[in-house]
C-alpha positions as CSV (number, residue, x, y, z in Angstrom):
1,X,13.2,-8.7,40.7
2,X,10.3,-9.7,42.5
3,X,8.2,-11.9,44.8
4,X,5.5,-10.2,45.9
5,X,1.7,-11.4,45.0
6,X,-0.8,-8.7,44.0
7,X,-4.2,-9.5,42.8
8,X,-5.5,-8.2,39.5
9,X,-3.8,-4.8,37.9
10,X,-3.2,-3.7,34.4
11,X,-0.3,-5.6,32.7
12,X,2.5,-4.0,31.2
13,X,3.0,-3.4,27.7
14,X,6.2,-5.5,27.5
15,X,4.1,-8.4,29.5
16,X,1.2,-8.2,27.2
17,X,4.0,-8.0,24.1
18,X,6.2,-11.9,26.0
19,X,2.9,-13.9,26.8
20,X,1.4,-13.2,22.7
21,X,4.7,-14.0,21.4
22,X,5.2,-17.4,23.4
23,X,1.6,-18.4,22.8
24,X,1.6,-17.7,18.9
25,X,5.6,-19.1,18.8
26,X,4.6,-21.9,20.4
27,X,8.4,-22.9,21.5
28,X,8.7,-26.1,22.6
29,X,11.9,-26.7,23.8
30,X,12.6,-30.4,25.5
31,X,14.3,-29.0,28.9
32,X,16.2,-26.2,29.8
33,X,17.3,-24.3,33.0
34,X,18.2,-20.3,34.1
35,X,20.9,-19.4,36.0
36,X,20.8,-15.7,37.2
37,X,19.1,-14.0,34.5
38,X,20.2,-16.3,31.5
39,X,18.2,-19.0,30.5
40,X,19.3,-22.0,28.3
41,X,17.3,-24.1,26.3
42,X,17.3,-27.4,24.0
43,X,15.6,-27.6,20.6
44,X,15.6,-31.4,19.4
45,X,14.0,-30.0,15.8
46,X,15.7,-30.9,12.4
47,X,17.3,-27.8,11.3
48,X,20.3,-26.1,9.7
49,X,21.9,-23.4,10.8
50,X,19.6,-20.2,9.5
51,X,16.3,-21.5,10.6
52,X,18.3,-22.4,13.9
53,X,19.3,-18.9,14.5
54,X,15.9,-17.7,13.5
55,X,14.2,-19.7,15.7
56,X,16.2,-18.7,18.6
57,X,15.9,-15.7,17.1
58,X,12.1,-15.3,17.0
59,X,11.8,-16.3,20.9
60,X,13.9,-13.0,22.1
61,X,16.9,-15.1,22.4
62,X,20.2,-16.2,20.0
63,X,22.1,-19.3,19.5
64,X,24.2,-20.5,21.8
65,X,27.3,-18.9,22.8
66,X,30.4,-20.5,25.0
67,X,33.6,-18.3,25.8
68,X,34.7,-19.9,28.9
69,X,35.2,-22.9,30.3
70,X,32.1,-22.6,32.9
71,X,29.7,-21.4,30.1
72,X,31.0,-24.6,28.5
73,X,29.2,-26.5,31.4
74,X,25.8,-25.5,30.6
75,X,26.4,-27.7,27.4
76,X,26.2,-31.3,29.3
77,X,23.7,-30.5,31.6
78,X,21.7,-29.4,28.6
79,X,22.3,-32.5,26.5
80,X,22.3,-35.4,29.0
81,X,19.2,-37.5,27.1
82,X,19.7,-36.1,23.8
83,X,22.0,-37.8,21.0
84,X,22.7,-36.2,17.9
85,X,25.2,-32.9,16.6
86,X,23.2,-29.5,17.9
87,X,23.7,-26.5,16.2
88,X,25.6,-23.6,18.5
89,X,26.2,-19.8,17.6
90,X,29.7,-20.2,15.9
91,X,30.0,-19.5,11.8
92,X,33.0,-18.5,9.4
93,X,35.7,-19.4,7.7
94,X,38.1,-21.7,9.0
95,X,42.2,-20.7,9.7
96,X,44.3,-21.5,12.5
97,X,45.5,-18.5,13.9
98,X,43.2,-18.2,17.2
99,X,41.0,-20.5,19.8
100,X,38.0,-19.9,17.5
101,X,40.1,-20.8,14.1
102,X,39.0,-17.9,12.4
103,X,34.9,-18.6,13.1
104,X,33.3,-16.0,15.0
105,X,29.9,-16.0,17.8
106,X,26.8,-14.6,16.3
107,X,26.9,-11.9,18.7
108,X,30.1,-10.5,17.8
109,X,32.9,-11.6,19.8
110,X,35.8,-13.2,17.6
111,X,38.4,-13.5,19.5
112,X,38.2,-16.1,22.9
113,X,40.5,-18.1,24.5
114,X,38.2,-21.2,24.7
115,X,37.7,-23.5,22.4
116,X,36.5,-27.3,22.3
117,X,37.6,-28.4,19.2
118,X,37.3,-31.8,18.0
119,X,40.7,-33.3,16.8
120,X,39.2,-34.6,13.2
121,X,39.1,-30.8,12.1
122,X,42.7,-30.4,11.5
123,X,42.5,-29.4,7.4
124,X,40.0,-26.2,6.7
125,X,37.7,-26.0,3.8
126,X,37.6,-23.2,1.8
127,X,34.0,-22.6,1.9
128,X,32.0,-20.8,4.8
129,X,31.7,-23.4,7.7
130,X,29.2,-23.3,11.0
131,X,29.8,-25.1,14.1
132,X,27.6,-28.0,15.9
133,X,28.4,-29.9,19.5
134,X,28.3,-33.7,19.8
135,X,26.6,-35.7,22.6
136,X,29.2,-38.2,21.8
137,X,31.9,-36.4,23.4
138,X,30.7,-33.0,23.6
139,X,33.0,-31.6,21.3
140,X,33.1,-28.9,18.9
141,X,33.1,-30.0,15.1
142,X,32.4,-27.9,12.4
143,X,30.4,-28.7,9.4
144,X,28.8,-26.5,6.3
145,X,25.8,-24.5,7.2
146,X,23.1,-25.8,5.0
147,X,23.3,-29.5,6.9
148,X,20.3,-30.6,8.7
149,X,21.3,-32.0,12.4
150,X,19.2,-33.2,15.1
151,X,18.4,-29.6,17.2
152,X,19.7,-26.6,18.6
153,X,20.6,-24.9,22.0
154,X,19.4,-21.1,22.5
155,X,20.8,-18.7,25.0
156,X,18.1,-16.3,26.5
157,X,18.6,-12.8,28.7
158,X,16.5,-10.9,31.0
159,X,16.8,-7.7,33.2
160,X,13.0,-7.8,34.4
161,X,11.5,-10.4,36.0
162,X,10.4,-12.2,39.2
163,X,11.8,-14.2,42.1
164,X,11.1,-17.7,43.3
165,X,7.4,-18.0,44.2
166,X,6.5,-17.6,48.1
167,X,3.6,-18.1,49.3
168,X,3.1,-18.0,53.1
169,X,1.4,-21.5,54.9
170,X,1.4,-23.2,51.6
171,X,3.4,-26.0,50.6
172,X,2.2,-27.2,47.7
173,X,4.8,-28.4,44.9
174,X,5.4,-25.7,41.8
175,X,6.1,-26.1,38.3
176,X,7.2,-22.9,36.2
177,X,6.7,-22.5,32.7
178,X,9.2,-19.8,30.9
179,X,8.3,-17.7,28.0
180,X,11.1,-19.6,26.4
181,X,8.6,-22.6,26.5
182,X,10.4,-25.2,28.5
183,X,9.1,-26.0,32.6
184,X,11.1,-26.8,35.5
185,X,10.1,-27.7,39.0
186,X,12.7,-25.5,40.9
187,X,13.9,-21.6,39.5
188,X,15.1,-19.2,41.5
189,X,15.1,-16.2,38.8
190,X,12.1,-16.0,36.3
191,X,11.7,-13.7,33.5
192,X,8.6,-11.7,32.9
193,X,5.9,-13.5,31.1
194,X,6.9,-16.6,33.3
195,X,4.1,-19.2,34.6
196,X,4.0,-20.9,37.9
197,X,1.5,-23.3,38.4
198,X,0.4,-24.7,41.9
199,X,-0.7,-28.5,42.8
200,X,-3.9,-27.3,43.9
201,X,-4.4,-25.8,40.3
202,X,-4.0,-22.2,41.3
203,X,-1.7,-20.1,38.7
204,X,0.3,-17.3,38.7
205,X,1.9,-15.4,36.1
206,X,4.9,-12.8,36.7
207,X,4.4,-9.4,35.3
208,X,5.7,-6.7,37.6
209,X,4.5,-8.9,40.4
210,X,3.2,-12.3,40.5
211,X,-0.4,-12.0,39.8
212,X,-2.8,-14.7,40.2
213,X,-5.2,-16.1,37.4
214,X,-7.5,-14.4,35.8
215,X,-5.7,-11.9,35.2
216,X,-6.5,-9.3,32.4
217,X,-9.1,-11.1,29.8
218,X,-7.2,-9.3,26.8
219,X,-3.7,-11.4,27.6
220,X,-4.4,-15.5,26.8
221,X,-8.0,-15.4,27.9
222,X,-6.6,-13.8,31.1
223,X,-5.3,-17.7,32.0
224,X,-8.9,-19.4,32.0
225,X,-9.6,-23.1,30.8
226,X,-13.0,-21.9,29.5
227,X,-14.2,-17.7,28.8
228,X,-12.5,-14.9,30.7
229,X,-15.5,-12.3,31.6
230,X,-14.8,-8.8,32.9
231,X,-18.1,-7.0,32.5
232,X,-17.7,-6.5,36.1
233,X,-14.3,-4.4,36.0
234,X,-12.5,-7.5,37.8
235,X,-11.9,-10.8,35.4
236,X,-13.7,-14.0,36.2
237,X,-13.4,-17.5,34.3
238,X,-16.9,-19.0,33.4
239,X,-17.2,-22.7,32.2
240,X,-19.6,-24.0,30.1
241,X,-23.3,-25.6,31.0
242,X,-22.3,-29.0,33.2
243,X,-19.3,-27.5,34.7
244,X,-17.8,-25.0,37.1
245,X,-15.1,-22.7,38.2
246,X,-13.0,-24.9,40.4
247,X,-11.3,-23.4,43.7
248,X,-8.5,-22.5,41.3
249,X,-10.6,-19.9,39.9
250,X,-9.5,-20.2,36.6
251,X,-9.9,-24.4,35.8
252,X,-13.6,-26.2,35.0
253,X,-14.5,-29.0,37.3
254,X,-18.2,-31.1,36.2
255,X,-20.9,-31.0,38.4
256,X,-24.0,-33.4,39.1
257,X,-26.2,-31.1,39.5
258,X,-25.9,-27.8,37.3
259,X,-28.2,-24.8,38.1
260,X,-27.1,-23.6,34.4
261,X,-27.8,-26.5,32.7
262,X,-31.6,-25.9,31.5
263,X,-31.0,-21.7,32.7
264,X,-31.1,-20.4,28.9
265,X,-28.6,-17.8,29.3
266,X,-27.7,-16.2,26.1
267,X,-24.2,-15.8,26.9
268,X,-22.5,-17.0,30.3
269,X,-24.1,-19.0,33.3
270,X,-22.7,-18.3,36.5
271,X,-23.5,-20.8,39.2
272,X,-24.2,-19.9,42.9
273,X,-25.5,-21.4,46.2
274,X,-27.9,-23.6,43.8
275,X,-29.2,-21.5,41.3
276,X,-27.4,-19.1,38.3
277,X,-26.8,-15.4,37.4
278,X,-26.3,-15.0,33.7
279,X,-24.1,-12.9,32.3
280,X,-23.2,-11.1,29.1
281,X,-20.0,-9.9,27.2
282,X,-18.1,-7.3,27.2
283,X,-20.0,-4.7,25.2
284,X,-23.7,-6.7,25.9
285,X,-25.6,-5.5,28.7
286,X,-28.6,-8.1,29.9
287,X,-31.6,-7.7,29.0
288,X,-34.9,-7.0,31.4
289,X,-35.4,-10.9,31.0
290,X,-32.3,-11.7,33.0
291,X,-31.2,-13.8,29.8
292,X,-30.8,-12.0,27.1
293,X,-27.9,-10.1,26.2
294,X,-28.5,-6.5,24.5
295,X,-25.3,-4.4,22.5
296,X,-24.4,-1.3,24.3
297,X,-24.3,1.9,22.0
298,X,-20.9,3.0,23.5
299,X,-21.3,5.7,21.0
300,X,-24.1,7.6,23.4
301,X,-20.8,8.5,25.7
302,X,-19.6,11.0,24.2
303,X,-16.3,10.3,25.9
304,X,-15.5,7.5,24.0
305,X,-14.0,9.5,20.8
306,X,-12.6,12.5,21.8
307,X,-11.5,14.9,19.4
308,X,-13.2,18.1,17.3
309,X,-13.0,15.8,14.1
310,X,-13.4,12.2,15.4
311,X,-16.3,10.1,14.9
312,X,-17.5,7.0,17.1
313,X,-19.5,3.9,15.1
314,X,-20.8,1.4,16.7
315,X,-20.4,-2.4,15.5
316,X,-21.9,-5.4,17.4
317,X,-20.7,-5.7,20.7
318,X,-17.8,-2.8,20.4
319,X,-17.5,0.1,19.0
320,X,-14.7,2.3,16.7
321,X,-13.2,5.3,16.1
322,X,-12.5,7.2,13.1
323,X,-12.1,10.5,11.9
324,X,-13.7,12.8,9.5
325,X,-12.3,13.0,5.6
326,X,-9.2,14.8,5.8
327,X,-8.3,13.7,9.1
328,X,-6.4,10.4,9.9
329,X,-6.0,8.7,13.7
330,X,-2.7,9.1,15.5
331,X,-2.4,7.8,18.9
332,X,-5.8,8.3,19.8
333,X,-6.3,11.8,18.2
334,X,-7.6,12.9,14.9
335,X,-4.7,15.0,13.3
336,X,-5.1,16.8,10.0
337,X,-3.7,14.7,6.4
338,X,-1.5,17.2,4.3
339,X,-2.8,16.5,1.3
340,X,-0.1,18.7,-0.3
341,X,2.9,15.7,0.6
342,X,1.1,14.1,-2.3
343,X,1.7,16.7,-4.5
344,X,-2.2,16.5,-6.1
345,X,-1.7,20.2,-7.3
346,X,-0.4,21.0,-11.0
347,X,0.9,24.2,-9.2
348,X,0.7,25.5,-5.9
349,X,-1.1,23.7,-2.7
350,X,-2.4,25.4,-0.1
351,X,-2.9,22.8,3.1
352,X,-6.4,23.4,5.4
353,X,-8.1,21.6,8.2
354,X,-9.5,18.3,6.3
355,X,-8.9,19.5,3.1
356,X,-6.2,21.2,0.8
357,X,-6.7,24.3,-2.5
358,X,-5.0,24.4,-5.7
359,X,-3.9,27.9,-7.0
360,X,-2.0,28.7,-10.4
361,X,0.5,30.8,-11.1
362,X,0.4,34.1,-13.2
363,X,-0.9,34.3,-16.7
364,X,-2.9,30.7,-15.3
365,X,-6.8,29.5,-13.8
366,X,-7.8,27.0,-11.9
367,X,-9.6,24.7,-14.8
368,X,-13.2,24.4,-15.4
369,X,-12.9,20.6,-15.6
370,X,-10.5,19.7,-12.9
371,X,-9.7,21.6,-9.7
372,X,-5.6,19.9,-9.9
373,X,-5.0,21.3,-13.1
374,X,-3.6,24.9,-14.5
375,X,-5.3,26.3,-18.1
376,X,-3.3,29.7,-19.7
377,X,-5.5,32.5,-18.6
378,X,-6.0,36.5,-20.4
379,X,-8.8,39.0,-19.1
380,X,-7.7,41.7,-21.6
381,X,-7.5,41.9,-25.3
382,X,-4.4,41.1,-25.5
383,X,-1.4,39.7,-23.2
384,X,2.1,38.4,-24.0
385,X,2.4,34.5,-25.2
386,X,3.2,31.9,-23.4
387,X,6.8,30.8,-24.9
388,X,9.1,27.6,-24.7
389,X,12.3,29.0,-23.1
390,X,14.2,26.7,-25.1
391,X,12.6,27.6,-28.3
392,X,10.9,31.0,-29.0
393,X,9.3,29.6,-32.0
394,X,6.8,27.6,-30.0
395,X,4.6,29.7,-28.6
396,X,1.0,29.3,-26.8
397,X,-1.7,31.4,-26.3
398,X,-5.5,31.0,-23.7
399,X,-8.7,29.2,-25.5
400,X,-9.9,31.8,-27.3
401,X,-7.1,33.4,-28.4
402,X,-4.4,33.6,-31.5
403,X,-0.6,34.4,-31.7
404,X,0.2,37.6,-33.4
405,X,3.8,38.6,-34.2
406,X,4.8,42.2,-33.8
407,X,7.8,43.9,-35.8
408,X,9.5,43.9,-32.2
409,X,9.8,40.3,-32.8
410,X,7.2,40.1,-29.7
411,X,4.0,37.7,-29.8
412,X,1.3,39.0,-28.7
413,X,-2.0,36.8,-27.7
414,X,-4.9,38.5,-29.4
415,X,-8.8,38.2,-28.4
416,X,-10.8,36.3,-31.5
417,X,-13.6,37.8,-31.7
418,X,-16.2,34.6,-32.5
419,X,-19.2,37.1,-33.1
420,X,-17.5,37.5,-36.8
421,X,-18.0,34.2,-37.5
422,X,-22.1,33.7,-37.0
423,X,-21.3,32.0,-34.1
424,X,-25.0,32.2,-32.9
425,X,-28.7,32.2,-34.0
426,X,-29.3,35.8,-32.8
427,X,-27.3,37.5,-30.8
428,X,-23.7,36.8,-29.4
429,X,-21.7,39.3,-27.6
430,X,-17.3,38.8,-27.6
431,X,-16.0,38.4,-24.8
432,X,-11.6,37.5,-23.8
433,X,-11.1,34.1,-24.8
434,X,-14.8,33.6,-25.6
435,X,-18.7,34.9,-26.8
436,X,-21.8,34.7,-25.0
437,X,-24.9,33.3,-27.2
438,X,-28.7,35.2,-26.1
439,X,-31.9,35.3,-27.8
440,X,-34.6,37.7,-28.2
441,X,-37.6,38.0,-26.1
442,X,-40.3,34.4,-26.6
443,X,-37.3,32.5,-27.6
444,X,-34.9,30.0,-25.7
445,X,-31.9,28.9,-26.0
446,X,-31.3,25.4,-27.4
447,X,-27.7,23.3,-28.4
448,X,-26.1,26.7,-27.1
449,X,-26.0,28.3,-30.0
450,X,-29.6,27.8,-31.5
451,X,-32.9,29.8,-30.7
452,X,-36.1,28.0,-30.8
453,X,-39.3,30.0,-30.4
454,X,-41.5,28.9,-27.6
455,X,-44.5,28.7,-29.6
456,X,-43.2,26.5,-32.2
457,X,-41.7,27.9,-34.7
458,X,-38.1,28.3,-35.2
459,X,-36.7,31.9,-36.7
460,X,-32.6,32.1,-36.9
461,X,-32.8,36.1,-37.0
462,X,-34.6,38.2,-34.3
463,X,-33.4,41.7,-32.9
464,X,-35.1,41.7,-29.3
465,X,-34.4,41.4,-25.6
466,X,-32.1,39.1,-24.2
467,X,-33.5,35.8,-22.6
468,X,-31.1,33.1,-22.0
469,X,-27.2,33.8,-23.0
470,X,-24.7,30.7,-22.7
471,X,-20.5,31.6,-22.5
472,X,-18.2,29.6,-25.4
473,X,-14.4,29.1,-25.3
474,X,-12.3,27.6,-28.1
475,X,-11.8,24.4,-26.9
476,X,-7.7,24.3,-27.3
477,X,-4.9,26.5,-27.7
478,X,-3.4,28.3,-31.3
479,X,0.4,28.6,-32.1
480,X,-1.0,30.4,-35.7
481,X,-0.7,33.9,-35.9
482,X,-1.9,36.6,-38.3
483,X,0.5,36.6,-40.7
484,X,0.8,32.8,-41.2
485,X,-2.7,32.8,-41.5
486,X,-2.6,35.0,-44.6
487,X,0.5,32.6,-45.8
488,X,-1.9,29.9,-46.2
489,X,-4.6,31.7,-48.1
490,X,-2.2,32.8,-51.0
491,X,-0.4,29.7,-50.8
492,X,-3.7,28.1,-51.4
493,X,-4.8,30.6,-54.0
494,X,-1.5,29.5,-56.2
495,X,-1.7,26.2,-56.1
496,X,-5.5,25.9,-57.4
497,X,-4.4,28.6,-60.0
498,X,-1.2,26.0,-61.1
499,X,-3.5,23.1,-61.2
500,X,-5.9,25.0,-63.3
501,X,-3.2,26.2,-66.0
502,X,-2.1,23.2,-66.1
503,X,-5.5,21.3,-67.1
504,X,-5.7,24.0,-69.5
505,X,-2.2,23.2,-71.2
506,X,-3.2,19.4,-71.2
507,X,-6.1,20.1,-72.6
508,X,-4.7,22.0,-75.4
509,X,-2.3,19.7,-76.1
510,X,-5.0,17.0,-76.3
511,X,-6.4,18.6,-78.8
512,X,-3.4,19.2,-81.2
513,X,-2.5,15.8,-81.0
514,X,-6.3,14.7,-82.3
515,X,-5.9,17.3,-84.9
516,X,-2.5,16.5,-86.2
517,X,-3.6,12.5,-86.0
518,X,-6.2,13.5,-88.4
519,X,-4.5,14.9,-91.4
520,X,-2.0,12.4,-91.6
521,X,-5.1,10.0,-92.1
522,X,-6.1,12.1,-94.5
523,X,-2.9,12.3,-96.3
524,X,-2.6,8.5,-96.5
525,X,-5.4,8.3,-98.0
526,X,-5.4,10.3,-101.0
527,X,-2.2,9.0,-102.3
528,X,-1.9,5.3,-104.7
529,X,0.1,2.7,-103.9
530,X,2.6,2.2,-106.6
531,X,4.2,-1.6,-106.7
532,X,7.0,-2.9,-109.2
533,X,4.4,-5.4,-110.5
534,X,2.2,-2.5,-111.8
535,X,4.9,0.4,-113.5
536,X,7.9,-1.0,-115.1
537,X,9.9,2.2,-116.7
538,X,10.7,1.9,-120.4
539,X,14.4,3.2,-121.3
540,X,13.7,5.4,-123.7
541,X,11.4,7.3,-120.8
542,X,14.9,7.2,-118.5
543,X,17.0,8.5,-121.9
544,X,14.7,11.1,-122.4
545,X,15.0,12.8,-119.3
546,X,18.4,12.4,-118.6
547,X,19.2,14.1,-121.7
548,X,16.3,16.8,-120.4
């Protein structure tokens, strides 16, 4: 604890961290009061009981907790002119076997031999129940969670802080403003972040001493009604044009007759003995003009980023530092990324200042296309395939190459050689896993496989020097070998030799069919038609032959 008054120093983190959290909290408690280093406070906002505890919560502090009969005290004086249930730090499920029926305090504690029960909560609900206190008769009544009722009382703790102000052949009246956003006229502990304001106007805030206003520009405009201005090294409060710092140093009083009010100062106007001094912002510098304020290049000191891979920029008024690709800030310093955590690498990754490698494992190559990625690699004529362990059937072999089956049962990646197939115009030279297209002496080179004379005319065939050559791979892998491929080819060959017998036998068949159709026409024709109207036997003809 302290008393002592020091002028301006730097503010401790933990300062800095209370005084932003009160100002964007906001907490506006009616009244409260600290006793030792606890501090109580009442919330007359409509709330149930989460957004209660979060509230208290959100302000370094906790719903209030009572386990004996003198912390019950605090709960009148806290209460006097308020009327309404308040929520307190007491939730559960209700039995009767302790002082707390089964509830328990938010911070832990179940069992307590105080309680303050109301006598209406004789029969327990099943459901989860939390616990409120009455300014009718300041007893304990519990309720379900999820009702709204009129506020809240917070409990707050603190092991740094300051004591009572004293100031030496001054008796001016103080008021103290807590962190925990309620004021009193008379605390004798204060935590850190605390505000004590004199009658004359002067201010104070408690840190690890109480320092007087302005204090750093950085923490709540470093307590100034107006602008907080440290180009100096020391902060000072300006005011606007018509007005001036008053004795307080940190308030704006108006003036009759302002030196600043026709000055034309860019920024600030600082008044003194009857005429001005303007001044500029932090990271301005003024100008030869004595009103015009001029960035600083803070990026000239080379100071400012330190590092062997940091980088300063400067922006209007400021300045910031970053770091070169491959590097990222950490507390000031530029440390290098490990790519590698991101795994970017198909195989292996090899980590380096600002950047990171890829590398392949045997039988592989770093790809053409992409620097991540792993392609099948042979420089020889031949090199095992590349099978599936968990099936030997499915093999793979580098661009440029084809499977081959041995008698061993091993396959074998084989070199095609691409010349064979008149690959190229003129001349093309094999190579593993690819050919190399060149053309003879006046000719280039043209769709990488073409050769276009340089005088016009194109020839396809020329024995000659070599001018420009251009490298081909196949363009994906083979599981075909040798022997398949000759599979194929006969398998091909018989099929085109079925299909050809047998137009031949439909053919022949058509025809026997239009030759047997056309003696039967024939036949037909050359025969009478004999009716029973036209012949009618005689007897003696029937006689005659049967006796025949």
């Amino acid at each position: 604890m302290c008393n002592r008054i020091s002028g301006f120093s730097t503010m401790s983190v933990s300062l800095r961290v209370i005084l932003i959290l009160a100002f964007l909290l906001e907490v506006e408690p009616h009244t409260g009061f600290c006793v030792g280093k606890q501090c109580f406070a009442v919330h007359e906002d409509t709330a149930d009981f989460s957004a209660a505890n979060e509230a208290c919560k959100a302000s370094q502090g906790h719903l209030l907790t009572v386990r004996t009969n003198a912390s019950n005290s605090t709960i009148p004086a806290l209460l006097t002119n308020f009327t309404g249930d308040f929520w307190i730090g007491l939730r559960g499920f209700c039995s009767s076997a302790s002082a707390l029926k089964g509830y328990k305090w938010i911070t832990g504690q179940e069992e307590a031999d105080f309680g303050n029960w109301n006598n209406d909560d004789a029969v327990c609900p099943k459901s989860e129940q939390c616990v409120t206190v009455s300014t009718t008769n300041l007893k304990w009544r519990r309720r379900p969670c999820t009702d709204k009722v009129a506020g809240f009382l917070c409990e707050y703790a603190f092991d740094t802080g300051c004591e009572q102000l004293q100031l030496e052949g001054h008796s001016q009246i103080l008021t103290y403003e807590t962190p925990y956003g309620f004021e009193a006229p008379d605390l004798e502990h204060l935590p850190m972040g605390s505000f004590a304001k004199l009658s004359n106007g002067e201010k104070y805030v408690c840190g690890d001493s109480w320092v007087k206003s302005p204090w750093s520009c950085e923490v709540l405009n470093g307590g100034c009604q107006h602008r907080c201005n440290s180009v100096t090294g020391q902060p000072t409060c300006t005011c606007p044009p018509g007005f001036m710092v008053d004795v307080s140093g940190w308030s704006c009083i108006k003036v009759a007759d302002d030196p600043c009010a026709g000055a034309g100062c860019q920024h600030e106007c600082l008044p003194q003995s009857g005429t001005f001094v303007c001044l500029c912002d932090q990271g301005f510098s003024l100008d030869a003009d004595g009103k015009r304020c001029k960035d600083i290049d803070e990026c000239t000191d080379k100071r400012i980023c330190a590092g062997p891979h940091a980088r300063c920029e400067n922006t209007i008024g400021s300045f910031k530092c970053d770091c070169e690709v491959g590097f990222e800030m950490q507390k000031g310093f530029c440390v290098d990324i490990n790519e590698c955590f991101r795994g970017p690498c198909e195989h292996d990754c090899h980590n380096k200042d600002g950047s990171y490698t890829c590398s392949c494992f045997k039988g592989y190559k770093i790809s053409d296309e992409n620097k991540h990625r792993c392609e099948l690699h042979c420089p020889y004529e031949e090199c095992p395939a590349y099978c599936d362990p968990n099936d030997i059937f499915l093999c793979y072999c580098p661009d440029g190459f084809v499977i081959d089956k041995r008698s061993n049962g091993d396959s074998v990646c084989v070199d095609i050689d691409e010349c064979e197939m008149d690959q190229c115009d003129q001349h093309c030279e094999n190579s593993f896993g690819g050919y190399t297209c060149s053309c003879g002496e006046g000719y280039e080179l043209q769709d990488e496989y073409r050769c276009i004379s340089m005088f016009g005319s194109e020839i396809t065939t020329l024995p000659g020097l070599v001018t420009t050559t251009i490298t081909y791979t196949t363009e994906s892998p083979t599981t075909v070998t040798a022997s398949g491929l000759l599979g194929i080819i006969v398998c091909i060959v018989c099929v085109l030799l079925a299909l050809v017998l047998l137009a031949h036998h439909f053919l022949r068949r058509r025809s026997e069919h239009s030759l047997l159709d056309a003696r039967k026409s024939y036949d037909l024709h050359g025969l009478q038609q004999i009716t029973t109207e036209h012949y009618k036997p005689n007897m003696s003809d029937i006689e005659s032959k049967g006796e025949r």
